[in-house]
Gaussian input, Z-matrix of N, CA and C with variables (Angstrom, degrees):
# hf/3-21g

backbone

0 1
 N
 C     1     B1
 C     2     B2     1     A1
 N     3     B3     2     A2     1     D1
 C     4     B4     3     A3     2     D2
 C     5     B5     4     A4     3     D3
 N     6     B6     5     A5     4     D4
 C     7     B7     6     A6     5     D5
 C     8     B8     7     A7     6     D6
 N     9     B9     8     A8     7     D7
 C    10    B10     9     A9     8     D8
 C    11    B11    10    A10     9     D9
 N    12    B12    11    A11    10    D10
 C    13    B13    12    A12    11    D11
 C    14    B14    13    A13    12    D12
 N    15    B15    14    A14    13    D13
 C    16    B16    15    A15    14    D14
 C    17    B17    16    A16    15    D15
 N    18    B18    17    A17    16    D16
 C    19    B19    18    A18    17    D17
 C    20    B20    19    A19    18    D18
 N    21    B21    20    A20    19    D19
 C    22    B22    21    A21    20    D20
 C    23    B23    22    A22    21    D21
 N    24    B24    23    A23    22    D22
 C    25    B25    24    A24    23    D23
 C    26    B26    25    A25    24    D24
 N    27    B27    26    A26    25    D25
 C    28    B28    27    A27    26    D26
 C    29    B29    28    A28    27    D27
 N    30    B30    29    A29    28    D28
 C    31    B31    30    A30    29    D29
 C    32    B32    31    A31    30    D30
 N    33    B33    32    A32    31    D31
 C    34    B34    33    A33    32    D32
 C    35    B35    34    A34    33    D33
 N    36    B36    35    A35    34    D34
 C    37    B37    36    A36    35    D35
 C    38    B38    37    A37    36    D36
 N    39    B39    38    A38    37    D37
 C    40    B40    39    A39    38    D38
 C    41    B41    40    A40    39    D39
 N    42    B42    41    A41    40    D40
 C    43    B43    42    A42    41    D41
 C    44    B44    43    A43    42    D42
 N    45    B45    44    A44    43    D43
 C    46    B46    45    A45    44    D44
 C    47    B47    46    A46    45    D45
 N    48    B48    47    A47    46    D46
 C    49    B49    48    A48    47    D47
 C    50    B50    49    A49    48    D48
 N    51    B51    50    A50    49    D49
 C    52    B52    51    A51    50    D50
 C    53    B53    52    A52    51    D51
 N    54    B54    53    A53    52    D52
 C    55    B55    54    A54    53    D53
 C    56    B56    55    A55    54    D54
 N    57    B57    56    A56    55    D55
 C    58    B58    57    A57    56    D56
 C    59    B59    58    A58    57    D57
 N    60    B60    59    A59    58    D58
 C    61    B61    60    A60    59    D59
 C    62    B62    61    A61    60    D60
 N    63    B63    62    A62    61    D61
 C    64    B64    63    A63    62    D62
 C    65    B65    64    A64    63    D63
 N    66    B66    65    A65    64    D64
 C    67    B67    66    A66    65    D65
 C    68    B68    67    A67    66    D66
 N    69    B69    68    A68    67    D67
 C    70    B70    69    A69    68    D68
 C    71    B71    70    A70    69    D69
 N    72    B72    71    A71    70    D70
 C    73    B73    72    A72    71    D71
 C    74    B74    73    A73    72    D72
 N    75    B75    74    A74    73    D73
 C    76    B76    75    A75    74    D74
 C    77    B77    76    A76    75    D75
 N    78    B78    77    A77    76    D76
 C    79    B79    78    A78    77    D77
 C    80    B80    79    A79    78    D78
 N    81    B81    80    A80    79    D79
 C    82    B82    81    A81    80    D80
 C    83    B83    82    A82    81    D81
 N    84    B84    83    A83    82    D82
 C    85    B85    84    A84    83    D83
 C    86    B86    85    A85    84    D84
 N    87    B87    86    A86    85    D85
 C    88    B88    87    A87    86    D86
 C    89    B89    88    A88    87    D87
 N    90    B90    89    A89    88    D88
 C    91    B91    90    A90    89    D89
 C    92    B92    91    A91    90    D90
 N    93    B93    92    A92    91    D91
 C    94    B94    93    A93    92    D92
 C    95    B95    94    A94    93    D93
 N    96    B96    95    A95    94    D94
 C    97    B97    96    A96    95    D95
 C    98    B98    97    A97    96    D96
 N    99    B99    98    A98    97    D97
 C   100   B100    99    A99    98    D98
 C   101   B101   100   A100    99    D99
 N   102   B102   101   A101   100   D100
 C   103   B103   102   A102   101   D101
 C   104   B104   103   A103   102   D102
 N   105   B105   104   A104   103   D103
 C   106   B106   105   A105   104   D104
 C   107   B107   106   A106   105   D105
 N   108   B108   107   A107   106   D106
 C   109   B109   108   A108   107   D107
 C   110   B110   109   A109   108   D108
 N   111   B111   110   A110   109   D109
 C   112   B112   111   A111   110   D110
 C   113   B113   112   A112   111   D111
 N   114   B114   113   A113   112   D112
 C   115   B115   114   A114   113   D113
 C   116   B116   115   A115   114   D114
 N   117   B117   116   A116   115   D115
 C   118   B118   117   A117   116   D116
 C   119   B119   118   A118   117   D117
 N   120   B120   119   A119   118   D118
 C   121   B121   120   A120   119   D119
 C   122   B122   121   A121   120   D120
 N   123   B123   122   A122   121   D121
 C   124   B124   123   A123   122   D122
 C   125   B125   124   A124   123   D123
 N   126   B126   125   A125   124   D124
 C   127   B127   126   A126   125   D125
 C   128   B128   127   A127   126   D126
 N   129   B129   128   A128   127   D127
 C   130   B130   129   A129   128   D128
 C   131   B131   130   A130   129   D129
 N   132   B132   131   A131   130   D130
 C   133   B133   132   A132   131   D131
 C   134   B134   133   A133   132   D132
 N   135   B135   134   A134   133   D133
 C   136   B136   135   A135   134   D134
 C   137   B137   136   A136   135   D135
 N   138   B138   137   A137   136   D136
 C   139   B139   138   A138   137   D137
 C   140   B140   139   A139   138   D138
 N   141   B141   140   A140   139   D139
 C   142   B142   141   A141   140   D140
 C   143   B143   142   A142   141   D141
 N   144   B144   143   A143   142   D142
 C   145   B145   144   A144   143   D143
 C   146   B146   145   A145   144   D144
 N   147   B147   146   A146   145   D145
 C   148   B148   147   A147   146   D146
 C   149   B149   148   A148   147   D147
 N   150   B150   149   A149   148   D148
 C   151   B151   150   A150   149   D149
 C   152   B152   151   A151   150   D150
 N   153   B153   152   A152   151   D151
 C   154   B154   153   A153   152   D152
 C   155   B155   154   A154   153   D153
 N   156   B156   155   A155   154   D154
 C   157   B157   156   A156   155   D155
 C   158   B158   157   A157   156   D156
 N   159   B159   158   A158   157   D157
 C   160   B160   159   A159   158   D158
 C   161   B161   160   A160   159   D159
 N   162   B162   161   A161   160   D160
 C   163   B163   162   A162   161   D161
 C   164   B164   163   A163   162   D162
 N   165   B165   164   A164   163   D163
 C   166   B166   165   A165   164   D164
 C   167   B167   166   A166   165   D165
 N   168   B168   167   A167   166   D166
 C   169   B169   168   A168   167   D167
 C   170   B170   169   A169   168   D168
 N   171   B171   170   A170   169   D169
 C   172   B172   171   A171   170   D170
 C   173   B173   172   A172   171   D171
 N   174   B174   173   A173   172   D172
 C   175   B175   174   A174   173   D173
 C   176   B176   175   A175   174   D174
 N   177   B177   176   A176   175   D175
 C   178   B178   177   A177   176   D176
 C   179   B179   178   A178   177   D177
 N   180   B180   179   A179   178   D178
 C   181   B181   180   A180   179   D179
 C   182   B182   181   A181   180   D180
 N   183   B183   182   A182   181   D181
 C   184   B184   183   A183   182   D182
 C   185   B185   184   A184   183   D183
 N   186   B186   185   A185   184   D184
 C   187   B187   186   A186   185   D185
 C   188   B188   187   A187   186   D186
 N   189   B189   188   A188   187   D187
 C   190   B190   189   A189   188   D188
 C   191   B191   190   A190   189   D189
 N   192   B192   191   A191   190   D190
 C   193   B193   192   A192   191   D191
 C   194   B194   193   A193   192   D192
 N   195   B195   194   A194   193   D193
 C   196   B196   195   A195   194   D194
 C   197   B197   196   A196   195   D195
 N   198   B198   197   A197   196   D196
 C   199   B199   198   A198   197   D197
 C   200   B200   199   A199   198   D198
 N   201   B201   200   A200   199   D199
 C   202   B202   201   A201   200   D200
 C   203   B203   202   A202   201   D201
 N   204   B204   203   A203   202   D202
 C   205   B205   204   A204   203   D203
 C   206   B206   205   A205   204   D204
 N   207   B207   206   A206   205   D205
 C   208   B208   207   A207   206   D206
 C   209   B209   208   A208   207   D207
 N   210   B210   209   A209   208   D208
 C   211   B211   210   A210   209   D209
 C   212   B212   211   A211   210   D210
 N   213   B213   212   A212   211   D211
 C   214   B214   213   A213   212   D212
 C   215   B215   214   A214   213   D213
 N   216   B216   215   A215   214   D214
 C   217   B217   216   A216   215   D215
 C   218   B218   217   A217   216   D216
 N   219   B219   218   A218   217   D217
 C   220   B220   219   A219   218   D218
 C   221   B221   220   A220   219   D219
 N   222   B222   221   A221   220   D220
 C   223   B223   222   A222   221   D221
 C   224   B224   223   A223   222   D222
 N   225   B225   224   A224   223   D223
 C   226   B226   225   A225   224   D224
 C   227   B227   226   A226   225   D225
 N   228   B228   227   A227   226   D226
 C   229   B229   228   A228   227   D227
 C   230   B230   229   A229   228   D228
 N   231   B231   230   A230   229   D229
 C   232   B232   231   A231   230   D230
 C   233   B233   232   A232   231   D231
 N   234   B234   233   A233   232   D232
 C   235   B235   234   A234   233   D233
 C   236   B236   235   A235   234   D234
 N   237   B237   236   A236   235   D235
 C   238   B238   237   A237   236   D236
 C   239   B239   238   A238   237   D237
 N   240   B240   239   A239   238   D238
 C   241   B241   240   A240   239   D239
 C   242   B242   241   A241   240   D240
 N   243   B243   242   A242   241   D241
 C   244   B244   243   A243   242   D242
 C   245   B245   244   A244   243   D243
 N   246   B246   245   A245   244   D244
 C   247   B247   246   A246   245   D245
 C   248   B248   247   A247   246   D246
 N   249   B249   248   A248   247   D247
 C   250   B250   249   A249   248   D248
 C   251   B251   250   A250   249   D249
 N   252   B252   251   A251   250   D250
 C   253   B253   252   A252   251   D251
 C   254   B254   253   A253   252   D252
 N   255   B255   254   A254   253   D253
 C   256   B256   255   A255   254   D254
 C   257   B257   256   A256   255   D255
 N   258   B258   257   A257   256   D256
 C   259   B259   258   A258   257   D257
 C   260   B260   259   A259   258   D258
 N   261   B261   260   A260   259   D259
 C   262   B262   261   A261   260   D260
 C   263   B263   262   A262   261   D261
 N   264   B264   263   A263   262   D262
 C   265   B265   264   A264   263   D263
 C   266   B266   265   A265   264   D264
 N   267   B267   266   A266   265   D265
 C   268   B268   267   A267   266   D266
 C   269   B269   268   A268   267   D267
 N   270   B270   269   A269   268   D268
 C   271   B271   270   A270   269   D269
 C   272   B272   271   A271   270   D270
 N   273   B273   272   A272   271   D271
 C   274   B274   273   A273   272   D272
 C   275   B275   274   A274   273   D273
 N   276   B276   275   A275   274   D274
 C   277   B277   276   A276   275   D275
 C   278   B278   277   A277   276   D276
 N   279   B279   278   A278   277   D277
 C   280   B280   279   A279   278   D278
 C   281   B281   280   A280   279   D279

   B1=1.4362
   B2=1.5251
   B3=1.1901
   B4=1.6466
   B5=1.3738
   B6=1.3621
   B7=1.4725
   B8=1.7702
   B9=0.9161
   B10=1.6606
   B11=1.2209
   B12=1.8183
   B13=1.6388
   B14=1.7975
   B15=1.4279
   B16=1.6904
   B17=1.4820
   B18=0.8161
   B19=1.5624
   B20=2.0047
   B21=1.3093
   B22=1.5545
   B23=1.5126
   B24=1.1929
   B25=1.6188
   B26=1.6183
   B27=1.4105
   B28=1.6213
   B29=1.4920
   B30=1.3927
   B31=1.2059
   B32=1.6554
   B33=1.7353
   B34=1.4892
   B35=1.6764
   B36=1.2714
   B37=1.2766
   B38=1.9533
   B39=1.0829
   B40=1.7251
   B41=1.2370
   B42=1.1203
   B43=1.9210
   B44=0.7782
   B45=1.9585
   B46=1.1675
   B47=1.5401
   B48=1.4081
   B49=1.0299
   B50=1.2805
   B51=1.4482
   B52=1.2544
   B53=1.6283
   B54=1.2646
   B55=1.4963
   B56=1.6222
   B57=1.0855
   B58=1.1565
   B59=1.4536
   B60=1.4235
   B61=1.5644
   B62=1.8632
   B63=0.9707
   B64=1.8049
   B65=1.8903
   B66=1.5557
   B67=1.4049
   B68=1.8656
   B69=1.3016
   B70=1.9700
   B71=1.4148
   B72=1.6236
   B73=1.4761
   B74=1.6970
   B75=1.5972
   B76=1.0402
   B77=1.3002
   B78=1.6800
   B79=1.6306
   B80=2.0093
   B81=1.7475
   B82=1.0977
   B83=1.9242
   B84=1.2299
   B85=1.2698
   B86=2.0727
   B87=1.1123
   B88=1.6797
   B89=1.1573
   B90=1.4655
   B91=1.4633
   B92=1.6508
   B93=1.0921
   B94=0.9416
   B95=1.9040
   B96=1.5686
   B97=1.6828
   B98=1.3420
   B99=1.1395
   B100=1.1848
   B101=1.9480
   B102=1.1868
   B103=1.6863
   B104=1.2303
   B105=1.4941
   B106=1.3807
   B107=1.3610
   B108=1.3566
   B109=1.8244
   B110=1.3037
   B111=1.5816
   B112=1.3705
   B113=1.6915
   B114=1.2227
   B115=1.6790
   B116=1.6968
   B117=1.5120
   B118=1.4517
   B119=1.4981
   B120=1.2668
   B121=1.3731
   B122=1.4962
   B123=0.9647
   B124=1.7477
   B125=1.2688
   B126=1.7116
   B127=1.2711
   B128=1.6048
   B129=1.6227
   B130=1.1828
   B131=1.5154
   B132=1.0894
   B133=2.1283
   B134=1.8061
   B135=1.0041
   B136=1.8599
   B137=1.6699
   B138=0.9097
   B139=1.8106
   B140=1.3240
   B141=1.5310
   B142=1.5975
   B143=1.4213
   B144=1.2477
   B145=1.6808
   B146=1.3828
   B147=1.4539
   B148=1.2525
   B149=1.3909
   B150=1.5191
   B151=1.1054
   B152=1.2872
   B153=1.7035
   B154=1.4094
   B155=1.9146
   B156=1.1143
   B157=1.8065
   B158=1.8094
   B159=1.4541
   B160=1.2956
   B161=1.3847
   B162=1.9108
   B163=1.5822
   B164=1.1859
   B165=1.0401
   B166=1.9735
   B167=1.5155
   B168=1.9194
   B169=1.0667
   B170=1.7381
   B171=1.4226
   B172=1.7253
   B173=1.1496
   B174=1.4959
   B175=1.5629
   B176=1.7395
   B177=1.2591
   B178=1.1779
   B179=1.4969
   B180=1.3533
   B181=1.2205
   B182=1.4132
   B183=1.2051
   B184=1.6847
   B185=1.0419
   B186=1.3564
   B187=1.5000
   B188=1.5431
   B189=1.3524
   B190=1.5356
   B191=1.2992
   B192=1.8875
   B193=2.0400
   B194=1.4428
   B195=1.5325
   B196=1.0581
   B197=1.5729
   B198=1.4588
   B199=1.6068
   B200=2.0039
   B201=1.1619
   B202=1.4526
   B203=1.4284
   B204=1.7715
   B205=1.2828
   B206=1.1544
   B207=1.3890
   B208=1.6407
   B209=1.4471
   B210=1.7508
   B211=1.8213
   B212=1.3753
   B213=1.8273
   B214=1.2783
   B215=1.5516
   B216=1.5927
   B217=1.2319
   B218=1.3352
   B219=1.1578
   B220=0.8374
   B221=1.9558
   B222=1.3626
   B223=1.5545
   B224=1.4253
   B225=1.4489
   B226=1.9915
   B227=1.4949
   B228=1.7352
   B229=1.4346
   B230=1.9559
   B231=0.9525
   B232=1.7206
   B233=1.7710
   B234=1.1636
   B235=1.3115
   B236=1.6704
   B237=1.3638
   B238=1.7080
   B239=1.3886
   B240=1.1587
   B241=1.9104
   B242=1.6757
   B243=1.8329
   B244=1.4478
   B245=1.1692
   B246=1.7286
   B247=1.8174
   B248=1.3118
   B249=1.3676
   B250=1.2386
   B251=1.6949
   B252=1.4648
   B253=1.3239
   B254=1.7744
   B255=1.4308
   B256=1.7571
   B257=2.0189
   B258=1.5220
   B259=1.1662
   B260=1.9256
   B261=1.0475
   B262=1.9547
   B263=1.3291
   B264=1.0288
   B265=1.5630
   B266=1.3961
   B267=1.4689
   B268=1.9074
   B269=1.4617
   B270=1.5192
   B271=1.1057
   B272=1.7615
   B273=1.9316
   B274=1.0563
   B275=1.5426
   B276=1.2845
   B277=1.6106
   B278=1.4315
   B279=1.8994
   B280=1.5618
   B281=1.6017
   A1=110.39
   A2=117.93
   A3=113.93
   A4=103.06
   A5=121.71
   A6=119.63
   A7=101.97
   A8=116.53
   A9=141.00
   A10=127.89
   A11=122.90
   A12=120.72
   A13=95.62
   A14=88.64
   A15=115.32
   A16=81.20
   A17=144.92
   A18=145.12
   A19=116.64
   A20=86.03
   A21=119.07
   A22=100.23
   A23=119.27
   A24=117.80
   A25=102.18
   A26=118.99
   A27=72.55
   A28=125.15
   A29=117.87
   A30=100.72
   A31=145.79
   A32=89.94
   A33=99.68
   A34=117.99
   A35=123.77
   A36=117.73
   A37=88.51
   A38=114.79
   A39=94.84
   A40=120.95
   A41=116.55
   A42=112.66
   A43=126.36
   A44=125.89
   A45=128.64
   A46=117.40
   A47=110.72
   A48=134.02
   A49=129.19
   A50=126.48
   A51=133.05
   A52=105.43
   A53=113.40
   A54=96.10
   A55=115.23
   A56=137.30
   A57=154.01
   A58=118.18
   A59=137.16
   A60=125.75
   A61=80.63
   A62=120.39
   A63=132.47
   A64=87.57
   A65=93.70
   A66=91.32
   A67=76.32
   A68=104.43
   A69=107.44
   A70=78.57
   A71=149.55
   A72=146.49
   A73=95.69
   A74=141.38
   A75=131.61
   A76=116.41
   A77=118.57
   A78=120.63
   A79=108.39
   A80=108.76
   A81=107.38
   A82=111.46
   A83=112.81
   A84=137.27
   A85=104.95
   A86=119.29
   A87=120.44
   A88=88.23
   A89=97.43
   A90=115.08
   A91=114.57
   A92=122.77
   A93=152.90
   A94=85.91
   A95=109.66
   A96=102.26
   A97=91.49
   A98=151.07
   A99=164.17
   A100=135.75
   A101=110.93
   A102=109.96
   A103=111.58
   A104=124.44
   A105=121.27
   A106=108.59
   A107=113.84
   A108=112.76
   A109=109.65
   A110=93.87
   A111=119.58
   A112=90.52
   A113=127.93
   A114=115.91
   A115=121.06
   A116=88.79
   A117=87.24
   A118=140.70
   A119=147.77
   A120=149.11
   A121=113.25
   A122=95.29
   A123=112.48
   A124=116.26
   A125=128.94
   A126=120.37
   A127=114.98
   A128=98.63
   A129=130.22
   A130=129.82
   A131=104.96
   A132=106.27
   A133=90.87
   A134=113.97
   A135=110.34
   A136=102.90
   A137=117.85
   A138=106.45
   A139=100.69
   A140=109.41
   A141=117.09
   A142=147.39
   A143=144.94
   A144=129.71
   A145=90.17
   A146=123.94
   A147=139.16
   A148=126.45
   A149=119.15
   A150=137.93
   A151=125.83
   A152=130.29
   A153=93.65
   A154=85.81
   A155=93.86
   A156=102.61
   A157=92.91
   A158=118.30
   A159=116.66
   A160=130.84
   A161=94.87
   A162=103.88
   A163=122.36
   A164=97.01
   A165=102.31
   A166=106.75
   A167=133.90
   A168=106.89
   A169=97.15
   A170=100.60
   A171=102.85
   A172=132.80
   A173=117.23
   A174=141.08
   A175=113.36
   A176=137.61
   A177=121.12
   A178=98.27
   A179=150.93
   A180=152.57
   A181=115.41
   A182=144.08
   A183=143.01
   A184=116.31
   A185=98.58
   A186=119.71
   A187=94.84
   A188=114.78
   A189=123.68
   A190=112.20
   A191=91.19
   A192=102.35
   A193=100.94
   A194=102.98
   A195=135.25
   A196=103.22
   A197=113.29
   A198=104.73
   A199=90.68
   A200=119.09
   A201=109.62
   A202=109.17
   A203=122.50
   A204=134.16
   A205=98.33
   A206=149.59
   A207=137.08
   A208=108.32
   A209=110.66
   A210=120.52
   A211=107.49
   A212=113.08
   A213=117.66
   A214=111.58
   A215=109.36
   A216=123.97
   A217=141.89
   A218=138.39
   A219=108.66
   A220=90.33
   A221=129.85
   A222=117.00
   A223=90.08
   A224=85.11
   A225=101.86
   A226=121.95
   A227=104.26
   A228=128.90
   A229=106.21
   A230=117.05
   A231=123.01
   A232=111.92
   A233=116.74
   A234=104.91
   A235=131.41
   A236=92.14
   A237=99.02
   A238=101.70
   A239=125.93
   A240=124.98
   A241=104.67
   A242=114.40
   A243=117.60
   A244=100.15
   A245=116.46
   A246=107.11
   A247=120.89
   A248=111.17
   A249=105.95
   A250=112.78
   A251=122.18
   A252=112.39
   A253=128.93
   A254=77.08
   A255=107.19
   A256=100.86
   A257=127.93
   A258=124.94
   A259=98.50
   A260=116.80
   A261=117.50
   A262=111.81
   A263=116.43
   A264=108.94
   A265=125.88
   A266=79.24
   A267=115.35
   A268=86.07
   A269=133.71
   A270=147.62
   A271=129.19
   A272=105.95
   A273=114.47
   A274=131.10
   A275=138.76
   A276=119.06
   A277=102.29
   A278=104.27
   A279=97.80
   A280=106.06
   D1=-6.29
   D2=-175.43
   D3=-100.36
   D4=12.48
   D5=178.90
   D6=-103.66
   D7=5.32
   D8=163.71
   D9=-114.40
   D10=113.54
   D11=-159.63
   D12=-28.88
   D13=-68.17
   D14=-140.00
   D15=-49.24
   D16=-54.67
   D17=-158.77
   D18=-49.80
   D19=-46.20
   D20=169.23
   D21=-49.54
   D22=-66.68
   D23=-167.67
   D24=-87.19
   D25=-35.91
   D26=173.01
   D27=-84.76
   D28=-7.57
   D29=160.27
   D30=-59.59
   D31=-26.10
   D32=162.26
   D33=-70.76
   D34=-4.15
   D35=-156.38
   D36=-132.41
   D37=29.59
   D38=166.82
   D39=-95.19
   D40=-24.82
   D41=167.35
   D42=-67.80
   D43=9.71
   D44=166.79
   D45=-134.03
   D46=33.25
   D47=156.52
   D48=-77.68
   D49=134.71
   D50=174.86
   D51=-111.01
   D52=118.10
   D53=167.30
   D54=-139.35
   D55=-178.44
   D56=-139.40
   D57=-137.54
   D58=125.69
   D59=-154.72
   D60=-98.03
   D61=152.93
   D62=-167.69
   D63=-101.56
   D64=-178.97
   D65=-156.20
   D66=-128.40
   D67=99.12
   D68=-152.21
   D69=-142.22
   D70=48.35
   D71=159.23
   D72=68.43
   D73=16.09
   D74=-179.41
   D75=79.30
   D76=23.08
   D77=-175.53
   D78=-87.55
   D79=8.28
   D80=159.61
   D81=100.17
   D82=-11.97
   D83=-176.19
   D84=-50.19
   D85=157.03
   D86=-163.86
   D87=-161.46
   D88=132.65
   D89=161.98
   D90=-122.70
   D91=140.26
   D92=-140.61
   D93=-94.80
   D94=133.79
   D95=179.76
   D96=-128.68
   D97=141.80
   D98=82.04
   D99=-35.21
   D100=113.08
   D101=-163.80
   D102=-75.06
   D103=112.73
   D104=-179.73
   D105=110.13
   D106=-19.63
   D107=158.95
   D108=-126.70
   D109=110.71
   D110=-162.67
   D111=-108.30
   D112=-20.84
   D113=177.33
   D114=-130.24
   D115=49.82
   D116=172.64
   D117=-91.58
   D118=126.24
   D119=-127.61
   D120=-115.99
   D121=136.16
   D122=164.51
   D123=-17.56
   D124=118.18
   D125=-173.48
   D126=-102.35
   D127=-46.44
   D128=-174.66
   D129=151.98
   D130=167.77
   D131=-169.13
   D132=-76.90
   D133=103.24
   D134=164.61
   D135=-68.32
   D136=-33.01
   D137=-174.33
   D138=-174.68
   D139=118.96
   D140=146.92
   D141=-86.66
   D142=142.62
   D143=-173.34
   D144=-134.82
   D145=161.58
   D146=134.96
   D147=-91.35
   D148=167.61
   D149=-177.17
   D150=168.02
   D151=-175.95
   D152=-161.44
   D153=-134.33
   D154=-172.21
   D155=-170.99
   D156=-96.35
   D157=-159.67
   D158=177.91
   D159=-102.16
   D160=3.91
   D161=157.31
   D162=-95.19
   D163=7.19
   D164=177.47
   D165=99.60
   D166=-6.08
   D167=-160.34
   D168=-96.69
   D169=160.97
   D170=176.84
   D171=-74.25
   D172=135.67
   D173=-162.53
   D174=-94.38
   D175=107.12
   D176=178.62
   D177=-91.26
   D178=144.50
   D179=174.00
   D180=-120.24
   D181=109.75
   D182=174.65
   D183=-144.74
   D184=146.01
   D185=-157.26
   D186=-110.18
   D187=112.03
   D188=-179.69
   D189=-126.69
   D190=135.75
   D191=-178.19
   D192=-95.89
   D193=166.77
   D194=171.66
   D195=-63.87
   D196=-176.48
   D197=-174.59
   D198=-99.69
   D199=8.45
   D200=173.95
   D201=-95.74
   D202=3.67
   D203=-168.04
   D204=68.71
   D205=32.72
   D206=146.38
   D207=-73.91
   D208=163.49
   D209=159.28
   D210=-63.24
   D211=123.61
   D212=-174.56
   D213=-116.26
   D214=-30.27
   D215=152.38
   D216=-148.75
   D217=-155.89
   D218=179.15
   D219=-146.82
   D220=109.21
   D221=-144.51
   D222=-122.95
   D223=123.65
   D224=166.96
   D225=-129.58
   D226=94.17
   D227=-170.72
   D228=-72.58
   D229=101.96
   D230=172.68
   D231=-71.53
   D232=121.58
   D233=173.67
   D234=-38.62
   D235=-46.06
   D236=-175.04
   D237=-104.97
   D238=13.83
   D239=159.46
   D240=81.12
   D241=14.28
   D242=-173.73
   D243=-88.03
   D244=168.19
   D245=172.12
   D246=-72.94
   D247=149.89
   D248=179.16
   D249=-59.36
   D250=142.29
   D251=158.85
   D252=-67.28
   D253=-60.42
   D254=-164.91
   D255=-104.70
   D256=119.19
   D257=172.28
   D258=-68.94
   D259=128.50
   D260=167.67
   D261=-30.75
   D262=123.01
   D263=128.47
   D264=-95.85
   D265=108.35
   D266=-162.77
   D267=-86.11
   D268=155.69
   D269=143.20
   D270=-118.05
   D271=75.78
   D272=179.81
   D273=-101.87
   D274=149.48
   D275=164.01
   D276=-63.56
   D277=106.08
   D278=147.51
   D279=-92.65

């Protein structure tokens, strides 16, 4: 992800993130809150990975900006739409 601006800054900027668990059936998904932007919009998927949870079923994971290129969420798609158990331990360059 650091071979992409946007990737670069939010990685510099996650310890000062506040975010919010989404209301996604418990598949683990975060949205990103910012104070004072209360209507900010869909930018696009900056980067997706797979992987799987600890029953084996598959994890889509993407990291999507806002349309100002900020972290807007943080999206964790479950194959069969169950809650996630276990969050990955993913091993990526942020």
């Amino acid at each position: 992800m650091q071979d992409i601006p946007e990737g670069s800054h939010i990685t510099a900027s996650l310890e000062d993130l506040f975010v919010e668990e989404m209301d996604d059936g418990g598949m683990g998904s975060l949205q990103v809150m910012i104070e004072g932007e209360n209507y900010r919009r869909f930018g696009g998927v900056l980067v997706d990975m797979g992987s799987h949870d600890v029953d084996g079923m598959y994890l889509l994971i993407s990291v999507i900006v806002d349309s100002d290129d900020n972290f807007y969420e943080l999206d964790i798609f479950k194959g069969d739409f169950s809650p996630l158990i276990k969050i990955p331990d993913v091993s990526i360059n942020l």
